[in-house]
Backbone as XML, in Angstrom:
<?xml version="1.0"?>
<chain id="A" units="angstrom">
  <residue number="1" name="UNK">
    <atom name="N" x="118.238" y="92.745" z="111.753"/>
    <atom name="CA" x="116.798" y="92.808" z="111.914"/>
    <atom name="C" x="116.322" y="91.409" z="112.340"/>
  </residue>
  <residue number="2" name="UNK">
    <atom name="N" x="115.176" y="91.513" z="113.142"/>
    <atom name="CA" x="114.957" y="89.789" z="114.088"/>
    <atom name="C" x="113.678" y="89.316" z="112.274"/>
  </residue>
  <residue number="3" name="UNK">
    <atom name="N" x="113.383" y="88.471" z="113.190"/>
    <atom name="CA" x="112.424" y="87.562" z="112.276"/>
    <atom name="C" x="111.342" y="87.685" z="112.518"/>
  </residue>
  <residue number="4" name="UNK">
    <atom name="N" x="110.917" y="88.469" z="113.555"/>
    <atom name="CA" x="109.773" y="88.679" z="114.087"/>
    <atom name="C" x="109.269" y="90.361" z="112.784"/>
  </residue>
  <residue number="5" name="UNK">
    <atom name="N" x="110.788" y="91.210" z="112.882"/>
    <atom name="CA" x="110.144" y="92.406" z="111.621"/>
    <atom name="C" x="110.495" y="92.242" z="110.446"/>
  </residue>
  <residue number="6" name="UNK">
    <atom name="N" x="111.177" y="91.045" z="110.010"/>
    <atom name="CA" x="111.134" y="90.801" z="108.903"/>
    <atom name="C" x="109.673" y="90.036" z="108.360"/>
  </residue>
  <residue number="7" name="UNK">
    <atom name="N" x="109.451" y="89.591" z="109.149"/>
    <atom name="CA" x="107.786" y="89.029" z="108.648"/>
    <atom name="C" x="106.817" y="90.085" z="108.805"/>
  </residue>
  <residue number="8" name="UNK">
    <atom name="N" x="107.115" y="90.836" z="109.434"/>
    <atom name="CA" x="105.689" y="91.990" z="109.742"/>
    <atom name="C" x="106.006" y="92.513" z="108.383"/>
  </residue>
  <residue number="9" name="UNK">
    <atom name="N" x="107.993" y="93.405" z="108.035"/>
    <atom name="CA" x="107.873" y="93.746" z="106.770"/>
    <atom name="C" x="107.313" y="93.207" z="105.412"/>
  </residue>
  <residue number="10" name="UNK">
    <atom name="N" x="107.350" y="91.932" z="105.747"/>
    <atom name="CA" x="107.014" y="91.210" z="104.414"/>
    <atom name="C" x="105.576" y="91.203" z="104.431"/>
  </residue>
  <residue number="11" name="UNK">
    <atom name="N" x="104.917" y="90.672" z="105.270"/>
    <atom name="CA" x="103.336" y="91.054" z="105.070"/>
    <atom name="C" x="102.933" y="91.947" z="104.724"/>
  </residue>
  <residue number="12" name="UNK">
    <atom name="N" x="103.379" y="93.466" z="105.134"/>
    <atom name="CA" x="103.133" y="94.618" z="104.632"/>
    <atom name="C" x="103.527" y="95.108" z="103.038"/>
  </residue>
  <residue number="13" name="UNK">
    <atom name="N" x="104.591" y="94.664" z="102.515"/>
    <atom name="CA" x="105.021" y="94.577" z="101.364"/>
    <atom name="C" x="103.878" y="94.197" z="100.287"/>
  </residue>
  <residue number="14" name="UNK">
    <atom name="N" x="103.568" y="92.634" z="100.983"/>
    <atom name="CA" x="103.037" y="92.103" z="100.503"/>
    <atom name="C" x="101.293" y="92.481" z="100.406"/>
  </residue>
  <residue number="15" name="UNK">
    <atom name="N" x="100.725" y="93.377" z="101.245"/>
    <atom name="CA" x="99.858" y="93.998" z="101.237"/>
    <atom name="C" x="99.659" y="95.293" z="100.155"/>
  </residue>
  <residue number="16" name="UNK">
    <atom name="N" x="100.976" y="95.772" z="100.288"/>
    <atom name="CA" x="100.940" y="96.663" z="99.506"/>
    <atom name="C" x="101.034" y="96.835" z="98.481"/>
  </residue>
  <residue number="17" name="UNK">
    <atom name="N" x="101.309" y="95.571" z="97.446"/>
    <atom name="CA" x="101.685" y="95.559" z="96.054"/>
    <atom name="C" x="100.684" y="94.642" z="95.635"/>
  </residue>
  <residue number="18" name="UNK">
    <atom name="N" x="99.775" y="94.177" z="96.769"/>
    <atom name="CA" x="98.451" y="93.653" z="96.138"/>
    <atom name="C" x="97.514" y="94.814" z="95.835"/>
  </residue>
  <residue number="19" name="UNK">
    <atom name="N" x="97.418" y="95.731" z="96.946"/>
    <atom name="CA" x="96.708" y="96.887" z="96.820"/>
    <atom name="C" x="96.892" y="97.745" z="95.725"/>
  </residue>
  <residue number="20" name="UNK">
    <atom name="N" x="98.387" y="97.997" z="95.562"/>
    <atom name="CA" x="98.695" y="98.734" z="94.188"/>
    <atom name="C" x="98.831" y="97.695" z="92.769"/>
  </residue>
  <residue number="21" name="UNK">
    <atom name="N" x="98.321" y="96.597" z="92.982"/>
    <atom name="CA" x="97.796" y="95.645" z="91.737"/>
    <atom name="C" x="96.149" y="95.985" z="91.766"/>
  </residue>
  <residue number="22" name="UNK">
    <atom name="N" x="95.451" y="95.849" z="92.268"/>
    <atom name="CA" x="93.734" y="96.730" z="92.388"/>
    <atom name="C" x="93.556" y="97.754" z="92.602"/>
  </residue>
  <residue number="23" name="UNK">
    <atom name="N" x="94.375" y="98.862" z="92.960"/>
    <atom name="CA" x="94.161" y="100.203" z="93.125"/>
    <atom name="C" x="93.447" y="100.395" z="91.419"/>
  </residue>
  <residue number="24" name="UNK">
    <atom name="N" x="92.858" y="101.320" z="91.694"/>
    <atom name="CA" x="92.048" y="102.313" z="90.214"/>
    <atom name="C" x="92.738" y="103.501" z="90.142"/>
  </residue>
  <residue number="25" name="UNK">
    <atom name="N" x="93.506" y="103.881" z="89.503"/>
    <atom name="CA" x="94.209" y="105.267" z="89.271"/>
    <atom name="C" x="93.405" y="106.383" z="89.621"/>
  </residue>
  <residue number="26" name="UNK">
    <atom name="N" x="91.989" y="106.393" z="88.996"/>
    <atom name="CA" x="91.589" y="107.020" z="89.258"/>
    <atom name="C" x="91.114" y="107.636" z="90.701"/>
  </residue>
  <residue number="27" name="UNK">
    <atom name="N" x="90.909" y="107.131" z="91.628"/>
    <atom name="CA" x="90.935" y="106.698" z="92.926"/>
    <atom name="C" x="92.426" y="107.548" z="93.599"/>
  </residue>
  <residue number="28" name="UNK">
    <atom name="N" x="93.460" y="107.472" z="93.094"/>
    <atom name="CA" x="94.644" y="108.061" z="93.837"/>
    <atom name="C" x="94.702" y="109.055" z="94.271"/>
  </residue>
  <residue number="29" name="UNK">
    <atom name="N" x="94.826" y="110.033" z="95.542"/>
    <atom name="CA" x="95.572" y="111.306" z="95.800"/>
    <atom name="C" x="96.400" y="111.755" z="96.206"/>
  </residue>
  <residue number="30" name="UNK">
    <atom name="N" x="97.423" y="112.396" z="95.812"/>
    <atom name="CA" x="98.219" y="112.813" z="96.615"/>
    <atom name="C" x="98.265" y="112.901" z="97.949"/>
  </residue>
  <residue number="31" name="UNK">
    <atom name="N" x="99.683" y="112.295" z="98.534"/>
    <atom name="CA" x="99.842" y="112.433" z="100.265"/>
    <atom name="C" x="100.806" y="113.160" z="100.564"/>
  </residue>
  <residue number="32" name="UNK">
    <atom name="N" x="100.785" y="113.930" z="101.702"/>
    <atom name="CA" x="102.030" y="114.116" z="102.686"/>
    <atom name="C" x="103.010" y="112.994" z="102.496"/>
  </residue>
  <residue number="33" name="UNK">
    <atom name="N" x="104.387" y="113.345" z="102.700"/>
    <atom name="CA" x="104.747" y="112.466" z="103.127"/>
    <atom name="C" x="105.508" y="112.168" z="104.162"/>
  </residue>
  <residue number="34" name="UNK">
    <atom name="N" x="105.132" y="113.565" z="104.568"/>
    <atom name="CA" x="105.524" y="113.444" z="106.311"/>
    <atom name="C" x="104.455" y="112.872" z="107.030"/>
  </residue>
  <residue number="35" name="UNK">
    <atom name="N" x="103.625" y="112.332" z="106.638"/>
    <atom name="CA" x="102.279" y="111.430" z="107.295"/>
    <atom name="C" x="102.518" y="110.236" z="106.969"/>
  </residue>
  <residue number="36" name="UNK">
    <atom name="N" x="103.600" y="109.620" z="105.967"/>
    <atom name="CA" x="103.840" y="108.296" z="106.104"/>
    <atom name="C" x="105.121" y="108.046" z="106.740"/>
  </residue>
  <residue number="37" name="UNK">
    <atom name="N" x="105.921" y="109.306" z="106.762"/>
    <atom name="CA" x="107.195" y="109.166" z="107.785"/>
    <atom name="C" x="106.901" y="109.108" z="109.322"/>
  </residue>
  <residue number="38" name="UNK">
    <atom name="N" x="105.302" y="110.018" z="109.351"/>
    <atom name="CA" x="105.544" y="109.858" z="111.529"/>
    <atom name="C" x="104.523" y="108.245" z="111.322"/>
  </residue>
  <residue number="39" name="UNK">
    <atom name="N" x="103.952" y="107.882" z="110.055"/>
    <atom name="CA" x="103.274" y="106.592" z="110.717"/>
    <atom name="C" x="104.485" y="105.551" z="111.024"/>
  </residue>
  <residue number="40" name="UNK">
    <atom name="N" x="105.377" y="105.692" z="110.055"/>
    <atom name="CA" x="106.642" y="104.530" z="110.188"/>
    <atom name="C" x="107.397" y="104.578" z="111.096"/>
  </residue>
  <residue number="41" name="UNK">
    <atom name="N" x="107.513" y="106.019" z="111.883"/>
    <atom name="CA" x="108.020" y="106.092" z="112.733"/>
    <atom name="C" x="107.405" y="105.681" z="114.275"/>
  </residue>
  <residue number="42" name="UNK">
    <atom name="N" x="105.930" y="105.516" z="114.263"/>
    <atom name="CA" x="104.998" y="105.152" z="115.369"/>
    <atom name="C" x="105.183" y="103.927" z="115.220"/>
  </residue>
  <residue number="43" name="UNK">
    <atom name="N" x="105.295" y="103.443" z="114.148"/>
    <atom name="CA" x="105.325" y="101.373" z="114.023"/>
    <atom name="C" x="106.469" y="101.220" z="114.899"/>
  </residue>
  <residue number="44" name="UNK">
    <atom name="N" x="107.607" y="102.231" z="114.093"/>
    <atom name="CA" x="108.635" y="101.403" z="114.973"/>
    <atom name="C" x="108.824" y="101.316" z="116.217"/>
  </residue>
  <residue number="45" name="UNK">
    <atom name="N" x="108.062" y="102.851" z="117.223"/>
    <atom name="CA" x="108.127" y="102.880" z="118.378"/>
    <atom name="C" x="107.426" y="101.895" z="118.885"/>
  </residue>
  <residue number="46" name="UNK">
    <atom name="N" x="106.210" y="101.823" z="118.601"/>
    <atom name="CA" x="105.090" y="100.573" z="118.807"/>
    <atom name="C" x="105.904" y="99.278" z="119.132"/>
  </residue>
  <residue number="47" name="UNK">
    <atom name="N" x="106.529" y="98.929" z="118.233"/>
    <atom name="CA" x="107.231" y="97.661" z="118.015"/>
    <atom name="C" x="108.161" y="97.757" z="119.095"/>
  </residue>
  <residue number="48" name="UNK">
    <atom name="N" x="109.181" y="98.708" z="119.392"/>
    <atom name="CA" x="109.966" y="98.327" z="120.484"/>
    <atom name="C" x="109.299" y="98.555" z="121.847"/>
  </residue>
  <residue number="49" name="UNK">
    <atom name="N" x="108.280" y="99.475" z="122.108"/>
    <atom name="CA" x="107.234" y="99.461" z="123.426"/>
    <atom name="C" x="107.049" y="98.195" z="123.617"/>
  </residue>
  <residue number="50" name="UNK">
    <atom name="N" x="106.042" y="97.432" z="122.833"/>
    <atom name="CA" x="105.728" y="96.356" z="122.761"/>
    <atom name="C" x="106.537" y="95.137" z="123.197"/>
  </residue>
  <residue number="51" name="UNK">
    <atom name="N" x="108.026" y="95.102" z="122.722"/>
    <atom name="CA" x="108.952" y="93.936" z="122.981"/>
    <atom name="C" x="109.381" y="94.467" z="124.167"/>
  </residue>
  <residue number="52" name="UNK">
    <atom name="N" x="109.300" y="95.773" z="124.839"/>
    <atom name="CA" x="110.217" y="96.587" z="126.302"/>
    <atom name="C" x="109.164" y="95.741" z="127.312"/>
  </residue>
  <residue number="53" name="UNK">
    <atom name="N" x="107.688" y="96.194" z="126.940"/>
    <atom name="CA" x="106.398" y="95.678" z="128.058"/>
    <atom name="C" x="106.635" y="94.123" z="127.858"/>
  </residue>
  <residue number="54" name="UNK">
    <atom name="N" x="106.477" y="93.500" z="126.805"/>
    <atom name="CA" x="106.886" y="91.746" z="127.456"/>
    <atom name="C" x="107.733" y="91.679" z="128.298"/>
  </residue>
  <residue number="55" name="UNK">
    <atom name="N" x="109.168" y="92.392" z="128.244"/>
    <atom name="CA" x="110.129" y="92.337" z="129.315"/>
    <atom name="C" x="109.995" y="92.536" z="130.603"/>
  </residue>
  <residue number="56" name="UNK">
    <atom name="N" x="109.252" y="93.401" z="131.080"/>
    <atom name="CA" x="109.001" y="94.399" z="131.790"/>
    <atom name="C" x="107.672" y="93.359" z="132.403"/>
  </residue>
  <residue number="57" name="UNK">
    <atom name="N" x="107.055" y="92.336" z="131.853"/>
    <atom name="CA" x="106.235" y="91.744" z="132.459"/>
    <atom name="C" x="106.857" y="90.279" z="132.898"/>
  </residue>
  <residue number="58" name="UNK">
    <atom name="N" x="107.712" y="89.749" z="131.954"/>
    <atom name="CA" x="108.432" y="88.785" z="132.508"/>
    <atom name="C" x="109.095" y="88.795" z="133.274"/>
  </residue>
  <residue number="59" name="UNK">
    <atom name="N" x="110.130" y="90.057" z="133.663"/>
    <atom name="CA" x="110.707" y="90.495" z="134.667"/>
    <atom name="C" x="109.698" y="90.175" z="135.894"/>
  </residue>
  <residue number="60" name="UNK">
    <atom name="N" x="108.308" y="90.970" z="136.079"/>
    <atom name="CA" x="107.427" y="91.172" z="136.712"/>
    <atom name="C" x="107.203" y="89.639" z="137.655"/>
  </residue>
  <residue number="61" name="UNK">
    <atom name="N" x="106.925" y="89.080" z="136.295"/>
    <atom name="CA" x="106.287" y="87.288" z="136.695"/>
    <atom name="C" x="107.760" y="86.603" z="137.388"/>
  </residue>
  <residue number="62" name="UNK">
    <atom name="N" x="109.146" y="87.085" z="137.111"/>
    <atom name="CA" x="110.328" y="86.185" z="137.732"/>
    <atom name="C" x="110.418" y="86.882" z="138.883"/>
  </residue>
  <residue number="63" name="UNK">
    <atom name="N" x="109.901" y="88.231" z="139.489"/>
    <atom name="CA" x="109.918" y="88.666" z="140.922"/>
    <atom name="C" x="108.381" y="88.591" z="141.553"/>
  </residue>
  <residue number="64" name="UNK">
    <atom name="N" x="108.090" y="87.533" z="141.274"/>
    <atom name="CA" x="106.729" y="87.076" z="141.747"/>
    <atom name="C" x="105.052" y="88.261" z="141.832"/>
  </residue>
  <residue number="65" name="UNK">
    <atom name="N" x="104.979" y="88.566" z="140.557"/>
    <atom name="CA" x="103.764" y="89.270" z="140.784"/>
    <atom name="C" x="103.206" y="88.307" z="139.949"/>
  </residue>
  <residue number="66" name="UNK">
    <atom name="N" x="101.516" y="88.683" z="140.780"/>
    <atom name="CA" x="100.699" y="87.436" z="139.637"/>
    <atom name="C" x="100.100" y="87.962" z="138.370"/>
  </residue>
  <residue number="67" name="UNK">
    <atom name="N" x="99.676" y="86.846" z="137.747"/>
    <atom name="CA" x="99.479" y="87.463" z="136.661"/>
    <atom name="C" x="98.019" y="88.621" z="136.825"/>
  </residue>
  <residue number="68" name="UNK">
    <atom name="N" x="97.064" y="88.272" z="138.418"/>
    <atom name="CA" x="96.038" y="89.520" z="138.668"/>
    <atom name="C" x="96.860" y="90.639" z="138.653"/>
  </residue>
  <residue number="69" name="UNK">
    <atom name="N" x="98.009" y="91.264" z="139.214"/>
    <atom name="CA" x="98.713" y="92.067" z="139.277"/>
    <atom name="C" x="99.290" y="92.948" z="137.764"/>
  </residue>
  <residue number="70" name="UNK">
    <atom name="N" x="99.730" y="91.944" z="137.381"/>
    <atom name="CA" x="99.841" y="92.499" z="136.314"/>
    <atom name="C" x="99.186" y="92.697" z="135.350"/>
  </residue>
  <residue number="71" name="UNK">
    <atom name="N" x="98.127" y="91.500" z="135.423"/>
    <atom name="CA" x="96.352" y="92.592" z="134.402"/>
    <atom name="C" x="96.105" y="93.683" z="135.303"/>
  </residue>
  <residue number="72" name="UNK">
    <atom name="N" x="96.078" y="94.260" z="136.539"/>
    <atom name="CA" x="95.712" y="95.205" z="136.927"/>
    <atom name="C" x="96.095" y="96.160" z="136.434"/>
  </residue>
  <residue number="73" name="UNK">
    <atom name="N" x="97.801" y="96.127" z="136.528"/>
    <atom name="CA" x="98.929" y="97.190" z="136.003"/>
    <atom name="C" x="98.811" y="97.652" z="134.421"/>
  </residue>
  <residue number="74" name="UNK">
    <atom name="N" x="97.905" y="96.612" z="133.779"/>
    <atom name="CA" x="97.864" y="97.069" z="132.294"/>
    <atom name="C" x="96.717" y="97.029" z="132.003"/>
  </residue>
  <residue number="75" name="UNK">
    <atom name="N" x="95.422" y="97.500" z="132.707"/>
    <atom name="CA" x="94.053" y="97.663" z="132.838"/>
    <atom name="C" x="92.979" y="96.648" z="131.647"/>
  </residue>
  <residue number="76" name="UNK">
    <atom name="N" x="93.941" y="95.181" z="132.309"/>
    <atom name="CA" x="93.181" y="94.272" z="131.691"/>
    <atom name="C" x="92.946" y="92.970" z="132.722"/>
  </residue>
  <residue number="77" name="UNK">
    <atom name="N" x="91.822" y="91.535" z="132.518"/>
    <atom name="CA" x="92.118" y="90.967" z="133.251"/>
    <atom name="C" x="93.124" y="89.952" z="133.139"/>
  </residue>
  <residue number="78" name="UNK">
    <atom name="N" x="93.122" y="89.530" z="134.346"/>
    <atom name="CA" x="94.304" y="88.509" z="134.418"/>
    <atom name="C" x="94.540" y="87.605" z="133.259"/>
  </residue>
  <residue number="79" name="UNK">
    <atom name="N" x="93.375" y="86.802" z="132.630"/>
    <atom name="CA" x="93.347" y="86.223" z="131.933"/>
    <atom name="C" x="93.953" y="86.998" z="130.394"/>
  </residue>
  <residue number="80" name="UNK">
    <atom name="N" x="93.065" y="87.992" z="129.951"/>
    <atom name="CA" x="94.306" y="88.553" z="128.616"/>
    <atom name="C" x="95.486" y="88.728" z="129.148"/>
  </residue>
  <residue number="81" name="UNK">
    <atom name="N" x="96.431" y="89.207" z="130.432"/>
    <atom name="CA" x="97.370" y="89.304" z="130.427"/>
    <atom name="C" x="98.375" y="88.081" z="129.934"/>
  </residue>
  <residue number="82" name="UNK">
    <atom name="N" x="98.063" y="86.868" z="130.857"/>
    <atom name="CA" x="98.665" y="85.735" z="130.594"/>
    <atom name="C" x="98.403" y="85.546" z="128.911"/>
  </residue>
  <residue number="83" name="UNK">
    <atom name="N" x="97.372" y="85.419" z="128.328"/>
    <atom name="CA" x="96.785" y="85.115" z="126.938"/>
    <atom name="C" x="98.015" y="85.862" z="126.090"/>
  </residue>
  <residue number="84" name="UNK">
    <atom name="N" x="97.997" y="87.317" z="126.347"/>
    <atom name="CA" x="99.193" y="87.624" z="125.538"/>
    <atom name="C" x="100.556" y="87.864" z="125.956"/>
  </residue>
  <residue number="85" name="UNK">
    <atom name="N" x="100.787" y="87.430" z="126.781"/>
    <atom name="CA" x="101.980" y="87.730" z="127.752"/>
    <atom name="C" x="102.496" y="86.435" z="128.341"/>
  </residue>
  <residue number="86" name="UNK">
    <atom name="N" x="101.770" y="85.084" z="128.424"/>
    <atom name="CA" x="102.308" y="84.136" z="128.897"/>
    <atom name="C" x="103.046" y="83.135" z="128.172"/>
  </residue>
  <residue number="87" name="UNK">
    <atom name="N" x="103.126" y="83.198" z="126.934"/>
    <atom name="CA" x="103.690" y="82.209" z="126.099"/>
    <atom name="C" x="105.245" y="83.204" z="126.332"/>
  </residue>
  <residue number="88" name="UNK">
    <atom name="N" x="105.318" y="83.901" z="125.679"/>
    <atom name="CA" x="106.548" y="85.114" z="125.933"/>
    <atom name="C" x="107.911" y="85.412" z="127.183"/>
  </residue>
  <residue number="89" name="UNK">
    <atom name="N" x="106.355" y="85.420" z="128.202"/>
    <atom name="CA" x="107.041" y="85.039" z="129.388"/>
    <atom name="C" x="107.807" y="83.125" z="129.827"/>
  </residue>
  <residue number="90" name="UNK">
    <atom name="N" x="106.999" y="82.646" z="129.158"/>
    <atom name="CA" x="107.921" y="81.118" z="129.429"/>
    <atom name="C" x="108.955" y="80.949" z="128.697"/>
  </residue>
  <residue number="91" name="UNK">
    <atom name="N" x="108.714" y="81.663" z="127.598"/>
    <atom name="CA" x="110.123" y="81.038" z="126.447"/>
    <atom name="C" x="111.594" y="82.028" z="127.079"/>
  </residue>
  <residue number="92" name="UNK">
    <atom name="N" x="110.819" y="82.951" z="127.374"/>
    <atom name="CA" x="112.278" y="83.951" z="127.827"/>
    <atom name="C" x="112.987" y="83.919" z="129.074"/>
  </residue>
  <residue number="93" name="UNK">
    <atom name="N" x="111.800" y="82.827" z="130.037"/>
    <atom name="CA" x="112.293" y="82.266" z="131.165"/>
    <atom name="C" x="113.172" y="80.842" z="130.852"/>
  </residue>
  <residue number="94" name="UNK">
    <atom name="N" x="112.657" y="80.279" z="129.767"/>
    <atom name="CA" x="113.677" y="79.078" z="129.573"/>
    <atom name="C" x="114.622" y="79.363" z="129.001"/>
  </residue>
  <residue number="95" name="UNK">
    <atom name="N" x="114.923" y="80.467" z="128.411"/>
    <atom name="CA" x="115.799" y="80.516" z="127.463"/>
    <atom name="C" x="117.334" y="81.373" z="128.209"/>
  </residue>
</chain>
């Protein structure tokens, strides 16, 4: 597991055993728990979409599209693209 979901896990952990330190019993209801299996299962897809599209944009930026291009392609402007996509894209180009 990278370090990137071991910290997401731990924040969440850590969210969650604060919450169930202030939860009110009374307050509790029963859940599905096939509604916390497809949410865990959407995180995880989320999470690897997410690390596929940085690729998929750095790729983008090393066969010369600009970064207008690729805010276009992800119906944002140029500027959020780079904002969240440009630190990502340099480290994986130096690396």
């Amino acid at each position: 597991m990278d370090k990137d979901r071991e910290n997401f896990l731990a924040e969440k952990l850590a969210a969650l055993e604060k919450w169930a330190d202030e939860v009110d019993p009374a307050d509790l209801k029963p859940a599905p728990l096939e509604s916390f299996g497809a949410i865990a299962a959407l995180m995880n897809q989320q999470e690897e979409i997410n690390k596929a599209l940085a690729q998929a944009v750095a790729d983008a930026r090393s066969r010369g599209l600009s970064w207008s291009q690729i805010g276009s392609l992800l119906g944002v402007s140029k500027q959020a693209a780079h904002r969240k996509y440009g630190t990502r894209v340099a480290a994986q180009s130096s690396s």
